[in-house]
C-alpha positions in Angstrom: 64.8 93.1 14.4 64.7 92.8 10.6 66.8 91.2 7.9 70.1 93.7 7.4 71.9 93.2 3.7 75.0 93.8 4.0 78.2 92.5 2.2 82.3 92.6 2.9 84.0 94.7 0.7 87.4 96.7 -0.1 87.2 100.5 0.0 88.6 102.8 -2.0 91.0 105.6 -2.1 90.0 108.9 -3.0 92.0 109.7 -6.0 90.9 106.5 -7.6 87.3 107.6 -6.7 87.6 110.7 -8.8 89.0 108.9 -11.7 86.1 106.8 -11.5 84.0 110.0 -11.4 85.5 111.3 -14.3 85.5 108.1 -16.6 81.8 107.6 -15.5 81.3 111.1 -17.4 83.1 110.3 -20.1 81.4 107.0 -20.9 77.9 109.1 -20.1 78.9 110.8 -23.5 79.2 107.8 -25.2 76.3 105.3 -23.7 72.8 106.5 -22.8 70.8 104.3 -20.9 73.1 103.8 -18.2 72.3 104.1 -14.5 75.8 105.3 -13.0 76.7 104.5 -9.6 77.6 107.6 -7.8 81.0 107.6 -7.3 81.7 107.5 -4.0 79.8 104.2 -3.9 82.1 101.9 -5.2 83.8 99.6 -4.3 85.5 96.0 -4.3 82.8 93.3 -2.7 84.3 90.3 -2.1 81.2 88.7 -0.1 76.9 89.9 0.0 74.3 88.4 2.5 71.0 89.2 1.4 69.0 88.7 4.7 71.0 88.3 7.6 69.9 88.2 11.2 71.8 91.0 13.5 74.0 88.3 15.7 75.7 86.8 11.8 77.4 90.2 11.8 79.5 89.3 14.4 80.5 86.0 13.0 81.6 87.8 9.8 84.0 90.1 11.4 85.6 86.9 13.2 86.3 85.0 9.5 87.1 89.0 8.3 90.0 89.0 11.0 91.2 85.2 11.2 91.4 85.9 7.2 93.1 89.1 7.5 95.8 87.1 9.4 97.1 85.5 6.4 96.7 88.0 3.7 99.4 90.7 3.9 98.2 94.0 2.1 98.7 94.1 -1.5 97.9 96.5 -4.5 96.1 95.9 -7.9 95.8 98.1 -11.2 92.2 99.7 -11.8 91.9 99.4 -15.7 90.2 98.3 -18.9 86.0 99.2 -19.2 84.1 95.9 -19.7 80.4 94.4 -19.2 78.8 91.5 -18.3 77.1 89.3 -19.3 79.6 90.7 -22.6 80.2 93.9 -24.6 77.9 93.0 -27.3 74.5 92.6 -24.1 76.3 94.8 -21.9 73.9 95.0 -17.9 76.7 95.8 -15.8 79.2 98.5 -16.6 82.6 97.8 -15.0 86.4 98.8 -14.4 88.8 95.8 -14.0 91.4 94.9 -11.6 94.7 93.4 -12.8 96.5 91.0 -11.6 93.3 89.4 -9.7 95.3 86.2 -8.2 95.2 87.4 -4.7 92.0 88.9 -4.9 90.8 85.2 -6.0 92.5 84.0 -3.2 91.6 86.5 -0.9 87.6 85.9 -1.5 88.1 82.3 -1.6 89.3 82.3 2.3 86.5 84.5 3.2 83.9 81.9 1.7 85.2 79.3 3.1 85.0 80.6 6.6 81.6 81.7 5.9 80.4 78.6 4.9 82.4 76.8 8.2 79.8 78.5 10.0 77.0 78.3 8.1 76.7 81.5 6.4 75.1 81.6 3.3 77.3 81.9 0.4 77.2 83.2 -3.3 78.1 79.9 -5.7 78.5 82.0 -9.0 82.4 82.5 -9.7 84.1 85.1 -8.6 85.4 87.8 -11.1 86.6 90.8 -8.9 85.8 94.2 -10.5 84.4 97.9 -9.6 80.9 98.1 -10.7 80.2 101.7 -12.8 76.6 101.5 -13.7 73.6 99.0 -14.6 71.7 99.1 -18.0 68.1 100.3 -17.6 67.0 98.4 -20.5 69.0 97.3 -23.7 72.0 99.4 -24.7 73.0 99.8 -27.9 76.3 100.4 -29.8 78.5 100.0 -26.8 80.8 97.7 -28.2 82.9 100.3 -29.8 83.4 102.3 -26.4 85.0 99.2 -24.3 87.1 98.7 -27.4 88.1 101.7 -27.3 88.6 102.3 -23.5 90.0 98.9 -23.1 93.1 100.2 -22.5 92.0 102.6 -19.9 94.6 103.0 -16.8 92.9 104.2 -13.6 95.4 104.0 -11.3 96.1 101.3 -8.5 93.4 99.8 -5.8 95.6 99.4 -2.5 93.8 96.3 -0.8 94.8 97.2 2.5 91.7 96.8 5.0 88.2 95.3 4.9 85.2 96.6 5.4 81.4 95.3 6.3 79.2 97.7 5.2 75.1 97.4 5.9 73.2 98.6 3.4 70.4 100.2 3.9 68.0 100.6 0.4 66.5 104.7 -0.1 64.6 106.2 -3.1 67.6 108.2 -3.3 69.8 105.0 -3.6 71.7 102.4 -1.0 73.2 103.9 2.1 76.3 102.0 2.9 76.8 102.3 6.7 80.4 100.5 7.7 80.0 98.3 10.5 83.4 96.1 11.2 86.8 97.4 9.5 90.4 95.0 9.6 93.3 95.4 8.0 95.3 92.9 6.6 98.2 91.5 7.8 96.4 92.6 11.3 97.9 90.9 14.7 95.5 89.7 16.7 93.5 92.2 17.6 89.8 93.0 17.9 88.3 94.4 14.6 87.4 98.0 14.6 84.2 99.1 15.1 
């Protein structure tokens, strides 16, 4: 069997899903040259694996669930519109999360038990965010729209469960296909499947 891409990642609730939908609309207004990711498609990733053999899945959900041990459910605000690499050369459109602490945290156990058994791990810094669209090319004048959005209140994120999704590439777009779920603060249980 082939390489599967697939990365660990916190879902979200529906009503912060349309708020999404609706901001993405509004900032489609005021940016062109934007490719927006369809709505129900984001999320939180916390981990990605590129090319991973079938049998890593299974070591993934065992560091998801001996993590989920120690990290009680908690809730963040969805809020301010940003960009990386910056406003001014804006690639990535995104929606912040406030406080990001536990989040930190949160992906910080998760890489470490990756790497304890010798899964491959991203080494850029982590900056938790939801992900609203790429740049097809350069994007112009969008400095004035995160200033003024950067205020913008979506709501809360509850960071409740955990999710490994496989994703699978289309000409339509990615098909995210959950394959393990825990929640946090679990007892020792299996994950779901």
């Amino acid at each position: 069997m082939g390489k599967l891409r697939v990365f660990v990642a916190v879902p979200l609730p529906e009503e912060l899903i349309h708020r999404i939908g609706a901001i993405q609309q509004t900032l489609d207004r005021e940016i062109s040259g934007v490719r927006w990711t369809r709505a129900e498609q984001v999320h939180l990733t916390l981990s990605f694996f590129a090319g991973l053999p079938e049998e890593d899945l299974d070591k993934i959900a065992e560091i998801m669930l001996s993590v989920s041990h120690s990290h009680p459910a908690f809730t963040v605000a969805a809020s301010g519109i940003g960009a990386f690499p910056s406003p001014s050369r804006p690639r990535v459109f995104w929606l912040g999360l406030h406080p990001i602490d536990r989040l930190v945290d949160l992906q910080a156990d998760l890489t470490r038990g990756f790497r304890r058994l010798g899964l491959p791990t991203e080494d850029r810094p982590f900056k938790p965010h939801l992900t609203l669209g790429r740049a097809r090319g350069k994007v112009r004048g969008a400095a004035p729209v995160f200033e003024r959005h950067r205020g913008l209140s979506c709501g809360t994120l509850p960071v409740e469960r955990l999710i490994l999704y496989e994703s699978r590439l289309q000409p339509s777009g990615a098909l995210h296909i959950p394959r393990q779920a825990v929640h946090l603060g679990a007892s020792r249980e299996e994950p779901e499947r």
